[in-house]
Each structure stands twice: as structure tokens, then as C-alpha cells.
C-alpha positions as CSV (number, residue, x, y, z in Angstrom):
1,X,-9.1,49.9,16.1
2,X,-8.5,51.6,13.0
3,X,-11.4,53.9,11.9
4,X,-11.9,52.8,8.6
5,X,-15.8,52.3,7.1
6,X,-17.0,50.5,3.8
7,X,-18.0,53.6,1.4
8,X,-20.2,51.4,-0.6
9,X,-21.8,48.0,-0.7
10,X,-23.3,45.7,-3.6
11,X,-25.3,42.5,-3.8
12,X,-25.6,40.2,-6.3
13,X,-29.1,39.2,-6.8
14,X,-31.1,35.9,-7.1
15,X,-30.6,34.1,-10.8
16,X,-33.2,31.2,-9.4
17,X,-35.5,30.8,-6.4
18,X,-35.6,28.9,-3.5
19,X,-37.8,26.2,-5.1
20,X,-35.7,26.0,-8.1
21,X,-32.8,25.3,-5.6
22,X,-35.0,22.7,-3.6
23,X,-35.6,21.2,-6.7
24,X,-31.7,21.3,-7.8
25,X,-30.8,19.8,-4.5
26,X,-33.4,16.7,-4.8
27,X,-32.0,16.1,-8.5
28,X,-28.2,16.0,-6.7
29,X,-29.1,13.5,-4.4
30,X,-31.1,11.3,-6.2
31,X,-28.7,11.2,-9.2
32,X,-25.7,11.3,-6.7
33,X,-24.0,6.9,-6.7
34,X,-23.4,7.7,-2.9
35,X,-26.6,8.6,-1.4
36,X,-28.3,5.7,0.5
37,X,-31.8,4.5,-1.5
38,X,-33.7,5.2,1.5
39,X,-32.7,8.7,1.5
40,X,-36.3,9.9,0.4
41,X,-38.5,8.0,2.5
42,X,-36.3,8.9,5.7
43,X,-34.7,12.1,5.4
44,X,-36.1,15.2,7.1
45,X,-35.5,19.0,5.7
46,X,-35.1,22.0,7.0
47,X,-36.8,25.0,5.3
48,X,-34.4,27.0,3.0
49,X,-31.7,29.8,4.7
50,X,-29.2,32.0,3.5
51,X,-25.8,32.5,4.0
52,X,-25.0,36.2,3.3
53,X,-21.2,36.8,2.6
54,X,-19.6,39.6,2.8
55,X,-16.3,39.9,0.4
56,X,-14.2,43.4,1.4
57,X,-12.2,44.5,-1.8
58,X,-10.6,48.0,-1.3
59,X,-7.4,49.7,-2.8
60,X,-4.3,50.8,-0.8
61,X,-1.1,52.8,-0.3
62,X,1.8,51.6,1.0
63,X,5.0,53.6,1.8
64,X,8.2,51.9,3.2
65,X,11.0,52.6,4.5
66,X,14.3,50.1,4.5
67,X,17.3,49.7,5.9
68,X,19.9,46.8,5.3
69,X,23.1,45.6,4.8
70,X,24.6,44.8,0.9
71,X,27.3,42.9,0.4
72,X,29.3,42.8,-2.9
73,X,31.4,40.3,-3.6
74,X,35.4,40.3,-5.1
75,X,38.2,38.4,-5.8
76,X,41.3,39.1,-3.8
77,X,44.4,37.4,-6.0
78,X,47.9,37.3,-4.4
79,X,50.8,35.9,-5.3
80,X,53.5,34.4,-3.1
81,X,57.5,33.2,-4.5
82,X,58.6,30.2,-3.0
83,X,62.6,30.1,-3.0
84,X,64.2,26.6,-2.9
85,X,67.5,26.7,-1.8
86,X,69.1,22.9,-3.0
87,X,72.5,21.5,-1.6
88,X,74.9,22.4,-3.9
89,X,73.3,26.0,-3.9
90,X,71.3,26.4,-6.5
91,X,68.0,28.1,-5.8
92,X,64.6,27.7,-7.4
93,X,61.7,30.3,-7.4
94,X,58.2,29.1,-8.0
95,X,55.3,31.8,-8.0
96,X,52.0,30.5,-6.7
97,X,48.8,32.4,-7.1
98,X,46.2,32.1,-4.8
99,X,42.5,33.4,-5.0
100,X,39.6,34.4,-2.5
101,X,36.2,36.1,-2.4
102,X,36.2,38.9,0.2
103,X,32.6,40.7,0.3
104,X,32.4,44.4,0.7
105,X,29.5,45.4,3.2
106,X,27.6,48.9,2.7
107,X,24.7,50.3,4.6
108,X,21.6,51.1,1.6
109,X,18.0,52.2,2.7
110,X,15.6,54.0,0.6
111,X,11.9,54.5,0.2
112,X,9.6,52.2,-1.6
113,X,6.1,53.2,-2.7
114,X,3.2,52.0,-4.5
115,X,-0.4,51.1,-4.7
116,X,-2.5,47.4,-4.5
117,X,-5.8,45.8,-4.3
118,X,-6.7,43.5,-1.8
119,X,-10.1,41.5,-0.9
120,X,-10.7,39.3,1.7
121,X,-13.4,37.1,3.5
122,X,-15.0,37.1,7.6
123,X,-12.8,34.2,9.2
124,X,-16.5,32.9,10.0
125,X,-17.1,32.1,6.3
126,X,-13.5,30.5,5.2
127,X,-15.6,27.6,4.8
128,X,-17.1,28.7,1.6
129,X,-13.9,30.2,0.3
130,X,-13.1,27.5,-2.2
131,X,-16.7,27.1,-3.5
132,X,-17.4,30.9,-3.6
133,X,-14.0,31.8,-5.5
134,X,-14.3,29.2,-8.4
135,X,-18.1,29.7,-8.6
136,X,-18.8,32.4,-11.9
137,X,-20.7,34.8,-10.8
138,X,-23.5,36.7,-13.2
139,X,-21.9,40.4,-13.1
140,X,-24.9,41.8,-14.6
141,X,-27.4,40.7,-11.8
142,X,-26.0,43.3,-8.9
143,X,-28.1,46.2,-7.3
144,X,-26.2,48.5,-4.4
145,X,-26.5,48.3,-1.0
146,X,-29.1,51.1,0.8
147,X,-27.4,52.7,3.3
148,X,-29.1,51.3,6.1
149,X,-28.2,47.6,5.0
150,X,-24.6,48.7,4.2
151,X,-24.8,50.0,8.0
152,X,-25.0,45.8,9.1
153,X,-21.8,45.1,8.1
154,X,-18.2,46.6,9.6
155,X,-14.6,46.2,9.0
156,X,-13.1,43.6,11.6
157,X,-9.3,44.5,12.9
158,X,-8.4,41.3,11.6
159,X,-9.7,42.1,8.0
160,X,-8.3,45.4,8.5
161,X,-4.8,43.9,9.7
162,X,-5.2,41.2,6.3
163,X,-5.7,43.8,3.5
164,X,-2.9,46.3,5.0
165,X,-0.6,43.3,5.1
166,X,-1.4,42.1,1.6
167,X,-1.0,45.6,0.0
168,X,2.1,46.0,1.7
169,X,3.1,42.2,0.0
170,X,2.4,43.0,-3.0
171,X,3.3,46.6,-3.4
172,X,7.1,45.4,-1.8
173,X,7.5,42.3,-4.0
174,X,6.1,44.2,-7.0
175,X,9.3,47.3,-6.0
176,X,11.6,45.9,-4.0
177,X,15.1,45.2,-5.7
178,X,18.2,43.5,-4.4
179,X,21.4,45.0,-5.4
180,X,24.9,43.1,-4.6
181,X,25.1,39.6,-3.9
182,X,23.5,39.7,0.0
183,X,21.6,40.8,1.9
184,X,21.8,41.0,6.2
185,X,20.1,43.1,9.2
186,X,17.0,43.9,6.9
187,X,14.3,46.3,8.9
188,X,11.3,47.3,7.4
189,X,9.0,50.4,8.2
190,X,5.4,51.4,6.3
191,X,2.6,53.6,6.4
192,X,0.1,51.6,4.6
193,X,-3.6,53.0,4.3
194,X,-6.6,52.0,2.6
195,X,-9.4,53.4,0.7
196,X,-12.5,52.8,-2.0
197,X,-13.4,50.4,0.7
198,X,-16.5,48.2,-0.5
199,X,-18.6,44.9,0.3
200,X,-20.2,43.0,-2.3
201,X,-22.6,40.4,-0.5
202,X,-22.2,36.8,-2.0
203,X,-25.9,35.6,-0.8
204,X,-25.9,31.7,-0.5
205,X,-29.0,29.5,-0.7
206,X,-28.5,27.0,2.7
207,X,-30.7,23.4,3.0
208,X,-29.6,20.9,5.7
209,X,-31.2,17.5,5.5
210,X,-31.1,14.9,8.6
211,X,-31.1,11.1,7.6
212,X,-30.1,8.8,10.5
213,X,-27.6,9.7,12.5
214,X,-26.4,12.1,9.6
215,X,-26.9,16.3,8.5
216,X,-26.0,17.5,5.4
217,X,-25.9,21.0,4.4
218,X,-26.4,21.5,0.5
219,X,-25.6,25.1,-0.5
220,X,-25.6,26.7,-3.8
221,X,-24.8,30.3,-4.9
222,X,-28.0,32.5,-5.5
223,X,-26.3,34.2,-8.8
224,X,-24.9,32.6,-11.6
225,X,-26.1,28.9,-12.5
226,X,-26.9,26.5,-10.1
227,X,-24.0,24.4,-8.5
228,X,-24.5,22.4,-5.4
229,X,-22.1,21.7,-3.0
230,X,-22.2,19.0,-0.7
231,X,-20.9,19.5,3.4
232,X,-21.4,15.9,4.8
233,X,-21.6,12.5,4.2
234,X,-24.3,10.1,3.6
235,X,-25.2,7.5,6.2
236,X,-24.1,3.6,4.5
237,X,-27.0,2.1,2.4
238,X,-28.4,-1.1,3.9
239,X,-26.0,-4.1,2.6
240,X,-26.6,-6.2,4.7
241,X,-28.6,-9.1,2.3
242,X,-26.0,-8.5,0.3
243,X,-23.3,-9.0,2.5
244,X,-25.1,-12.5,3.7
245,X,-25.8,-13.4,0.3
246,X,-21.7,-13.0,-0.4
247,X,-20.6,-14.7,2.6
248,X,-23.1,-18.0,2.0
249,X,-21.7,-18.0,-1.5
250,X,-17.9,-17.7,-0.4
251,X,-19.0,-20.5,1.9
252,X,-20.6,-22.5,-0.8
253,X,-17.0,-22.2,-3.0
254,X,-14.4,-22.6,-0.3
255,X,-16.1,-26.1,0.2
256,X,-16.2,-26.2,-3.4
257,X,-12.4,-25.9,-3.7
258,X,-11.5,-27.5,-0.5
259,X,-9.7,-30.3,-1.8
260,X,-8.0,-28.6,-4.5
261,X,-6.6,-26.0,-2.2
262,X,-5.6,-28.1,0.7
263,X,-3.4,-30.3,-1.9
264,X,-2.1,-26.6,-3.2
265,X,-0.5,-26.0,0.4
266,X,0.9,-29.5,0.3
267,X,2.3,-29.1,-2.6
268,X,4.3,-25.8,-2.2
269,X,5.1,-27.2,1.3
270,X,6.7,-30.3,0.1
271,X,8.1,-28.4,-2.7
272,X,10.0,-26.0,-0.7
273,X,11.3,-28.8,1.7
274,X,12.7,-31.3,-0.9
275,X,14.3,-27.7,-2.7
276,X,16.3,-27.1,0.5
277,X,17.1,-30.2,1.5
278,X,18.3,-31.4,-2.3
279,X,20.2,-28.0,-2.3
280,X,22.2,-27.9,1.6
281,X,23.0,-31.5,0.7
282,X,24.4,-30.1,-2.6
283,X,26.6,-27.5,-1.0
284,X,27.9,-29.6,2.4
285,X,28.6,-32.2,0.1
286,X,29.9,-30.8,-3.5
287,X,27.9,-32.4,-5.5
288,X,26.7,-30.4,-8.3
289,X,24.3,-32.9,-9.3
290,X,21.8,-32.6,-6.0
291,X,22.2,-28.6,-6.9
292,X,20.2,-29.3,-10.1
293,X,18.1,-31.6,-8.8
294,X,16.4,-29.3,-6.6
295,X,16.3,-26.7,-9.1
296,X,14.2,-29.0,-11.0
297,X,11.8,-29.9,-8.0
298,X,11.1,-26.4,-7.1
299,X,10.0,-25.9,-11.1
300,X,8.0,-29.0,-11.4
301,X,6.6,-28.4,-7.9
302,X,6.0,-24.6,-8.9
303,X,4.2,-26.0,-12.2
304,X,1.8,-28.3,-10.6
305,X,1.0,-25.7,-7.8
306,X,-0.3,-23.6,-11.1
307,X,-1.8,-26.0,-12.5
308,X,-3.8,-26.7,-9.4
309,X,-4.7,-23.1,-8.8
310,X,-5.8,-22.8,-12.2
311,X,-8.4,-25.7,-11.7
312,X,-9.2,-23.8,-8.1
313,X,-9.9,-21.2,-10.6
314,X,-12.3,-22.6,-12.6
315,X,-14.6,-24.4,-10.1
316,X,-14.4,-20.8,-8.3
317,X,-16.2,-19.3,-11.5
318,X,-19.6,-20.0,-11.4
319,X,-19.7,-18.8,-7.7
320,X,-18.0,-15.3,-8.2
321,X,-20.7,-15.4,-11.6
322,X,-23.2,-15.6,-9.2
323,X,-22.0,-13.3,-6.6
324,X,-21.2,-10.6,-9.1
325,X,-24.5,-11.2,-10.6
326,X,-26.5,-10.6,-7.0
327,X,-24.4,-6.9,-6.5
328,X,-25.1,-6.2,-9.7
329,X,-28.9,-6.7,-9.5
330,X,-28.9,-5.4,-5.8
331,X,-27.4,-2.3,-6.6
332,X,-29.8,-1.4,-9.9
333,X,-32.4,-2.4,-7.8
334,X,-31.3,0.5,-4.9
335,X,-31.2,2.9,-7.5
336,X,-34.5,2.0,-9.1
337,X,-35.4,2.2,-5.4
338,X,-33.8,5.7,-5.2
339,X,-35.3,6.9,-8.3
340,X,-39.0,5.8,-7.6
341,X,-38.8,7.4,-4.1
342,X,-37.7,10.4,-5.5
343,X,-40.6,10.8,-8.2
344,X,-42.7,10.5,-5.1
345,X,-41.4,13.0,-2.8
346,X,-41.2,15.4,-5.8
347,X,-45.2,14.8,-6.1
348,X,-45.8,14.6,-2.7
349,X,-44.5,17.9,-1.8
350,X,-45.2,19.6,-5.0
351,X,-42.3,20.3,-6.3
């Protein structure tokens, strides 16, 4: 492994406290549609940890060396004379032109160099990549590192391996030109090193809750404003009167309808069969009058199959009125339920 050390080392210190982030994380989940309502009453907590993140950013050199084929392409004219000797000796001449792109290969190599930044995180906190990089950061709120807490954290060879790769991208792409019109048997070569070497710790407030069969971790960042982020998912509310309630009432309103939608079936049924019968008989026997004929039964038959569904319709309504009515009232009454649990927990625990 590559001897290379971090020179220096920030942190960016607490904007909030750990009860301000309990308190943040309570307010998520209680104002969160998602969350079952028994959440509070159930759910057990796990005292607050941190997540300490260390983000490398350093600078680098990168020299390369290149070697490769360039072709350039031309156009090759030529021009033939066809002679065309006819029977009574007379000859014709014709000139035809005919064109074709021959490429030119030559060998080119040269030196490329420049300089890049890079930054990267440990593999064992990709997790938090998304959620650290979008989150804004207070700038102003940053102390360094002592040199015995800079001494906890060391370059990886993967890390190392990362940053020299993405210096060498960049500083390439950012030089690299292509003469010609192509390229073949490209080889590559570099001496890239890196230096101002430094870890800034991204400290993250950690608090996993267990509810049934379910942990979630809530984390926010300690600097900057509070933003949770949710890694789980709730366990399902309890829906179960209200799933009863809907399937009595479905009950209650197919028997309602029952009669309406069994003559519905009979009627598209019969439709369809009097339609292809009136129109085969039509075809096999040429008359154009049977073809009409059961064009017109499948649009009466077609009407009155409406016009029963719409009645279906209306007998249906006061039973999806009621149904809709129950979820609706359930599901205020969950969050009332939430919301009250909440208050309590908040007083219970002092918070």
C-alpha cells in the first residue's frame, strides 16, 4: 500500500442536540400518513448514536503518457475509359469516375499533464452518500481535527486506488485531444500522485426504533438544519374493522344489485348470440338485410346493457356512500389516535 497520510482533518460541529433531534424525529413520525397509529404506544427506542463520516478530498497530479494509432481519411478519385467498339466499326469512349475513402494510418504519442480534485467516501458509508451530498451543510460551524483524533482515521487502498483514478479521468478528458478521424491500439501510461490530503468528518445523529416485527433507523445531519431521513418501513396499521366493515357492505350491495346484474350478463349474452347468428346467416346466404339486422341488435342490446348498468349504478350509491364514509372516519380517527399518543409520549418522557 501506498504511503500516503491525511495532513489535516476538520469536523463540522453540532447546529442542534440530541434532544432537539429526538424531538425532530417524534414530529416525523407522528406527522408522517404512513406510520401505523399505534406507533407510540408500542414502539421501543434505542438511545441516540452517531455516525461519524469521513469524506477524503485531496488534490492530484497526473502525468500520461500515450501511444496510438490516427487515421486520416482521403478520397482516392480515378477514372477509367470504356471503349465500345460497334459493328460497323465505329467506337465510343465513355469516362467513368469512381471515388473511395482510403485512411492514412500514423503512429502519435505525446505527454499529457494536469492537475484535479477528487473526494470520496469509506465503501462502509455509501449508504449515506445521497442524503449526505444533497444535505447543506453550515460551513461556518467547523473546528479542526487534534492530531490525535486525525490519528483514527487512514487512507484505504481502495480510496487511494478511487481518487488516483478520478484525477487521472478528469485531468485526461479535461486534455486529451483526438486529431484525424480514428483512433486504434490506444495504450495509456501515468504517474498520478496525490497531495493536501484532508478529512472532514460528516457526524450523523443515529435513532433506531423497533415496532413489531419492524427497525427503523432515523438519521439526520448534526450541522446545518434538521432533515430526517427515514431507512425502513413501517409495520401495516390495523385495518382489519375496516376491511370487515367493507366486505359486509360489498355483501350488503351485490345482493342489492343481484337481479340487475344477472339480467346484465343475459343481456350481452343474448346480444352477442343473436349478432352472430343474424350476421353468418347474412354472409352464407347474401342477404344484406340479416347484415343490418344484427347491427341493429347488437346497438339496441348494447343500449339496454347501459341502461341496466346505469340503474346497477344507482342502487350501488348509497353503499359505496357509506363505505367511503367508514374509511374516511376510520382513518381521521387513526390519526387523531396517532396524534394523542404522541402528545403523551412527548409528556411522558419529557421531551
Amino acid at each position: 500500500m501506498e504511503d500516503y497520510k491525511i495532513n489535516v482533518g476538520y469536523l463540522y460541529k453540532d447546529s442542534f442536540s440530541e434532544k432537539e433531534f429526538i424531538k425532530a424525529v417524534l414530529k416525523y413520525i407522528a406527522q408522517d400518513s404512513s406510520s401505523p397509529s399505534y406507533i407510540f404506544d408500542e414502539m421501543v427506542c434505542s438511545s441516540v448514536s452517531r455516525i461519524n463520516i469521513p469524506l477524503i478530498l485531496c488534490d492530484g497530479q497526473s502525468e500520461i503518457q500515450y501511444s496510438r494509432m490516427v487515421g486520416y481519411d482521403r478520397i482516392e478519385t480515378t477514372t477509367k475509359y470504356i471503349t465500345t467498339t460497334y459493328g460497323n466499326g465505329y467506337q465510343d469512349k465513355k469516362r467513368r469516375t469512381s471515388c473511395r475513402t482510403i485512411t492514412d494510418w500514423k503512429r502519435d504519442s505525446g505527454t499529457i499533464n494536469g492537475c484535479a480534485s477528487s473526494g470520496t467516501y469509506d465503501d462502509n458509508f455509501k449508504v449515506y452518500d445521497e442524503y449526505v451530498t444533497n444535505h447543506v451543510m453550515d460551513k461556518n460551524i467547523i473546528r479542526q481535527l487534534t492530531d490525535e483524533e486525525l490519528s483514527q482515521y487512514k487512507l484505504t487502498q481502495a480510496q487511494i486506488d478511487y481518487l488516483k483514478n478520478d484525477i487521472l479521468n478528469k485531468v485526461f478528458e479535461e486534455n486529451i485531444t483526438y486529431p484525424g478521424n480514428h483512433i486504434k491500439d490506444e495504450e495509456y501510461y501515468d504517474n498520478t500522485t496525490l497531495y493536501n490530503i484532508s478529512c472532514t468528518i460528516v457526524s450523523l445523529y443515529n435513532l433506531s426504533i423497533t415496532v413489531r416485527d419492524k427497525n427503523i433507523q432515523f438519521i439526520a445531519c448534526s450541522n446545518g438544519d434538521i432533515e430526517i431521513k427515514q431507512f425502513g418501513e413501517y409495520p401495516m396499521d390495523n385495518y382489519e374493522d375496516m376491511f370487515n366493515f367493507t366486505r359486509q357492505i360489498s355483501s350488503e350491495r351485490n345482493e342489492a344489485t343481484k337481479k340487475e346484474r344477472h339480467m346484465a350478463k343475459i343481456t350481452i349474452l343474448s346480444t352477442l348470440i343473436l349478432f352472430a347468428i343474424s350476421l353468418i346467416l347474412g354472409i352464407v346466404l347474401h342477404t344484406k338485410a340479416l347484415s343490418i339486422i344484427s347491427v341493429i341488435i347488437l346497438i339496441i342490446g348494447l343500449i339496454i346493457w347501459i341502461r341496466i348498468k346505469q340503474v346497477i349504478k344507482i342502487i350501488s350509491r348509497p353503499y359505496n356512500k357509506r363505505i367511503f364514509e367508514y374509511n374516511t372516519l376510520d382513518y381521521e380517527k387513526k390519526l387523531q389516535t396517532k396524534q394523542d399518543a404522541y402528545l403523551k409520549y412527548l409528556a411522558n418522557n419529557n421531551i
